[in-house]
C-alpha positions as CSV (number, residue, x, y, z in Angstrom):
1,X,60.3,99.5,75.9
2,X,61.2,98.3,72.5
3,X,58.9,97.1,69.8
4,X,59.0,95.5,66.9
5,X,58.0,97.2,63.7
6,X,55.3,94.8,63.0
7,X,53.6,95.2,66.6
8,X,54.5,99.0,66.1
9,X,52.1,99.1,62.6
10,X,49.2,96.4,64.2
11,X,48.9,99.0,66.8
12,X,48.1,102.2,64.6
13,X,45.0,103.7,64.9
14,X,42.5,105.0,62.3
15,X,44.2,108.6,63.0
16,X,47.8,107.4,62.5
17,X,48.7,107.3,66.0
18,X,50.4,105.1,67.9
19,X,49.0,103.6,71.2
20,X,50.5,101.2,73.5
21,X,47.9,98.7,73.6
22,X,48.3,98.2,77.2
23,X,45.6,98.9,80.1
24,X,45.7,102.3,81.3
25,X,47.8,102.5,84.6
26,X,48.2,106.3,85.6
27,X,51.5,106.3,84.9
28,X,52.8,108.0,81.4
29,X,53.4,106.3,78.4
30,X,56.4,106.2,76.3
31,X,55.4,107.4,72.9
32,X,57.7,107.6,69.6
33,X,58.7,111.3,68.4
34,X,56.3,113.0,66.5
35,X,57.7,112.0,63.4
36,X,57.9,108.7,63.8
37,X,54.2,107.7,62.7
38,X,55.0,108.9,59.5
39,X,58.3,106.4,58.9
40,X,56.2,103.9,60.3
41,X,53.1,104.3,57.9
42,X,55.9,104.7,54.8
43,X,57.2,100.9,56.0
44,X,53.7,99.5,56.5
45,X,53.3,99.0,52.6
46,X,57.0,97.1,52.5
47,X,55.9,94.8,56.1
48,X,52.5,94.0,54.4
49,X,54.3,93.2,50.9
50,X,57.0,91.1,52.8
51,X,54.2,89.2,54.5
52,X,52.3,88.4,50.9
53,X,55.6,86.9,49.1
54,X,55.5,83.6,50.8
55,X,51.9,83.0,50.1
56,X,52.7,84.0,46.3
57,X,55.9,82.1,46.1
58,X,53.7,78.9,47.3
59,X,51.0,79.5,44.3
60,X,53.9,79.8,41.6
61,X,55.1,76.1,43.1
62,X,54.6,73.3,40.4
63,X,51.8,71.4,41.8
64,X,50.6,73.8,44.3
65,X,47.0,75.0,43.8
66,X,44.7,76.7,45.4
67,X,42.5,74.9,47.7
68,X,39.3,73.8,46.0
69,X,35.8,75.2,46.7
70,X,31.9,73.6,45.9
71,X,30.5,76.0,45.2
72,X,28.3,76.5,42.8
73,X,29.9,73.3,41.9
74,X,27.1,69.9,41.0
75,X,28.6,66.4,42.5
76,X,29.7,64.5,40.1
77,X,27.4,61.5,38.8
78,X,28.0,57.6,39.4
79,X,29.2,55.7,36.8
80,X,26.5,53.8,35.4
81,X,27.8,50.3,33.8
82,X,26.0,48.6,30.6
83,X,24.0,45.6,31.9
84,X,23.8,42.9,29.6
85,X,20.0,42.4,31.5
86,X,19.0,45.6,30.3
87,X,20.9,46.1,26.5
88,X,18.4,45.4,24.0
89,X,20.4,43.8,20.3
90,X,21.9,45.2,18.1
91,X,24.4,44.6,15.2
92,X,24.3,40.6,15.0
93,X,28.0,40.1,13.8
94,X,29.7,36.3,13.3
95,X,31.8,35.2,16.6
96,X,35.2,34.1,16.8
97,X,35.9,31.0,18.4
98,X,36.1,30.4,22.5
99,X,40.0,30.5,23.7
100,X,38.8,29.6,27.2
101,X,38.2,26.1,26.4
102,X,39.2,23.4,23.3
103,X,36.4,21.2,24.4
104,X,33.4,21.3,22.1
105,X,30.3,22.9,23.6
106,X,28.5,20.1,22.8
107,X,31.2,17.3,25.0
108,X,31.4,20.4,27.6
109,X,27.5,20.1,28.2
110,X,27.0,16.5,28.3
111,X,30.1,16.3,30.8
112,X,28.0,18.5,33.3
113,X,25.4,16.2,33.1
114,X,22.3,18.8,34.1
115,X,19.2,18.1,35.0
116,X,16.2,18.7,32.4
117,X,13.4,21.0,33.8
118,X,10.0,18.3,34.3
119,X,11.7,15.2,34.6
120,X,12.6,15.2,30.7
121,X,15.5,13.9,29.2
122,X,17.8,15.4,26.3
123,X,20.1,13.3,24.1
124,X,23.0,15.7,23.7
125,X,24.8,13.6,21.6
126,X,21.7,13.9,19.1
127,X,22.3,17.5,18.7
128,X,25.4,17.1,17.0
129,X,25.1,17.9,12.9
130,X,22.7,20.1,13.1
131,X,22.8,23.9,14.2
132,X,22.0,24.7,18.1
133,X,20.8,27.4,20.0
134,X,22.0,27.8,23.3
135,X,20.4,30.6,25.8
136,X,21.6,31.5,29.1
137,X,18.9,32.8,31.5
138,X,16.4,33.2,34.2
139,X,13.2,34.1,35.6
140,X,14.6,37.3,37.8
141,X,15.7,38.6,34.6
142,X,13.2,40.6,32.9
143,X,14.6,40.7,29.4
144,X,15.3,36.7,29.3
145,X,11.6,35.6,30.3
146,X,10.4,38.2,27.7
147,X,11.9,36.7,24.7
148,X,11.6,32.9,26.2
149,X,8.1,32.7,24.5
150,X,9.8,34.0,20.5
151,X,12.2,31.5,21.7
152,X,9.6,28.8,21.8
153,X,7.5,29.6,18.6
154,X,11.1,29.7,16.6
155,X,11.7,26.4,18.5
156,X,8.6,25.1,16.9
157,X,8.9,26.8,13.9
158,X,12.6,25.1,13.2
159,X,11.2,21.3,14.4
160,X,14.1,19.0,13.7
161,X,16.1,21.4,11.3
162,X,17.6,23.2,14.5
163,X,17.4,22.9,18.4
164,X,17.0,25.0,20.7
165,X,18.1,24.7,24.4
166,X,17.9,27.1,27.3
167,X,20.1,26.8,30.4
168,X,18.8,28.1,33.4
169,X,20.8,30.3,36.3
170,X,17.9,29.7,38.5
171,X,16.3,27.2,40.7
172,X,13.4,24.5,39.6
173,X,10.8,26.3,42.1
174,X,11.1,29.7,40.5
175,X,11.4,27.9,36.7
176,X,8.3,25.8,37.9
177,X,6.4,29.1,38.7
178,X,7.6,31.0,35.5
179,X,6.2,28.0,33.1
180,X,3.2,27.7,35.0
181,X,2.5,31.4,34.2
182,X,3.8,31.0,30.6
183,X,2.6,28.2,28.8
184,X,4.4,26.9,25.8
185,X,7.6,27.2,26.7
186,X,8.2,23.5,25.7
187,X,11.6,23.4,24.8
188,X,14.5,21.6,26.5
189,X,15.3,23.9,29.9
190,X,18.7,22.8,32.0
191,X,19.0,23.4,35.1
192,X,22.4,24.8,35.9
193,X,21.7,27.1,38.8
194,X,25.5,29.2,39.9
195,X,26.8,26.7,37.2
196,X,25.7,28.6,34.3
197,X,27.6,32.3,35.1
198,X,31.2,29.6,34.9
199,X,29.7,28.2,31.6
200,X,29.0,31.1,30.0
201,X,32.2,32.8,30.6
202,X,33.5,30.2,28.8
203,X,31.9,30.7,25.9
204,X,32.2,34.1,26.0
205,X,29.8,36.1,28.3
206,X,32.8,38.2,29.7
207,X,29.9,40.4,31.1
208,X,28.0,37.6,32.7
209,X,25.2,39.1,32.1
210,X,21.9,37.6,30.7
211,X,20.5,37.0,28.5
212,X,23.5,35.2,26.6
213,X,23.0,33.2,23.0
214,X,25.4,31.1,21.3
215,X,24.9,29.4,18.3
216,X,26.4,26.3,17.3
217,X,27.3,25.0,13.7
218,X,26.5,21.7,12.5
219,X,30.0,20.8,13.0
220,X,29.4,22.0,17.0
221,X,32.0,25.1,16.6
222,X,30.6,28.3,18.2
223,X,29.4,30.6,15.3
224,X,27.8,33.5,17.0
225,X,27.4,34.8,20.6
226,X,25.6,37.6,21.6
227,X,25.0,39.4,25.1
228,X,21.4,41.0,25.6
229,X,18.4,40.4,24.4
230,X,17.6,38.9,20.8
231,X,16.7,39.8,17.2
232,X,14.3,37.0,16.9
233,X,14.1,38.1,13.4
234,X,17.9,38.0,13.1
235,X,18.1,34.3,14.7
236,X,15.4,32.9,12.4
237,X,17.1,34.6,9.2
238,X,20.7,32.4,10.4
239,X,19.3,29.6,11.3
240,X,17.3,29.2,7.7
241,X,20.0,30.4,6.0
242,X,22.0,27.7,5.4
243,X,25.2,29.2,6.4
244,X,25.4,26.7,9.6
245,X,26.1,23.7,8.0
């Protein structure tokens, strides 16, 4: 019975001899001279060797790696995005002008025609030549109803110099509920429910996130936008600073 040389080296035994590997049957087996173990031990190196250069000639292959392992690896964390809810302010710097539309913020609004939160009513067109605050929010957005009061003591503070208007993403229900629980909050609200996040964007709020401020010049341009929540102190200084008219 022939054999190959491979099968001939699996089948050594921790003495060096060969053994057939087959159930014993009575009758004799053929076994290889005496000196064959030792030409077959000498080749065993060279079979093992020729059965390791594939798997090295795969590693040295551009591209080819070895396989990845975790352990002792940690997962790699989420990517958390910047929330314009949760930012607080920062630098205050001058806006350019909206490309998204050539309609004046001041035409755009009184084309929607909103509703004003408790039956008011808002002249838009009385808002023109004077500087105006516009601020995008709502009452599920923590740092929007937090700076809503600051809003309303500047609004107060600034009586006809400067207005201040605040557009709600929200419903009249929740708005209703919110006021009740924060009195003085007595300037102009709109109510724009999913209206606002399409406004916004087109003055800017890329994000469209809230809280988002513009501020109008006298002459009704966009002069400053800002995502996040304010620098009342920053607001006031602009506003009194004569730079908006």
């Amino acid at each position: 019975m022939n054999h190959s040389l491979l099968s001939v080296s699996a089948r050594f035994s921790a003495t060096g001899h060969a053994t057939s590997g087959q159930p014993h049957t009575g009758h004799a087996h053929r076994v290889a001279p005496a000196a064959r173990p030792m030409q077959a031990r000498r080749l065993l190196p060279t079979l093992m060797l020729a059965a390791l250069l594939p798997l090295s000639a795969q590693a040295a292959q551009p591209g080819v790696s070895a396989p990845a392992t975790t352990q002792g690896t940690a997962p790699s964390a989420p990517v958390q995005l910047a929330q314009a809810t949760t930012a607080p302010a920062t630098a205050q710097k001058p806006a350019t002008q909206a490309a998204a539309t050539d309609q004046a913020p001041l035409d755009t609004l009184a084309g929607l025609n909103l509703p004003v939160f408790g039956g008011k009513t808002l002249d838009i067109e009385a808002l023109k030549g004077k500087p105006v605050v516009i601020n995008f929010w709502a009452t599920w957005c923590p740092p929007c109803i937090r700076e809503m009061p600051d809003l309303a003591n500047l609004a107060r503070e600034l009586g006809d110099d400067a207005t201040i208007i605040g557009i709600a993403a929200d419903s009249e229900p929740h708005v209703q509920k919110f006021t009740e629980k924060t009195p003085g909050i007595d300037f102009p609200l709109l109510m724009a429910g999913y209206k606002a996040l399409n406004l916004s964007k087109q003055w800017g709020n890329e994000k469209g996130g809230l809280p988002f401020t513009v501020v109008l010049d006298a002459q009704g341009q966009i002069h400053w936008r800002h995502s996040g929540a304010l620098d009342i102190e920053a607001l006031r200084s602009m506003l009194k600073s004569g730079d908006l008219h």
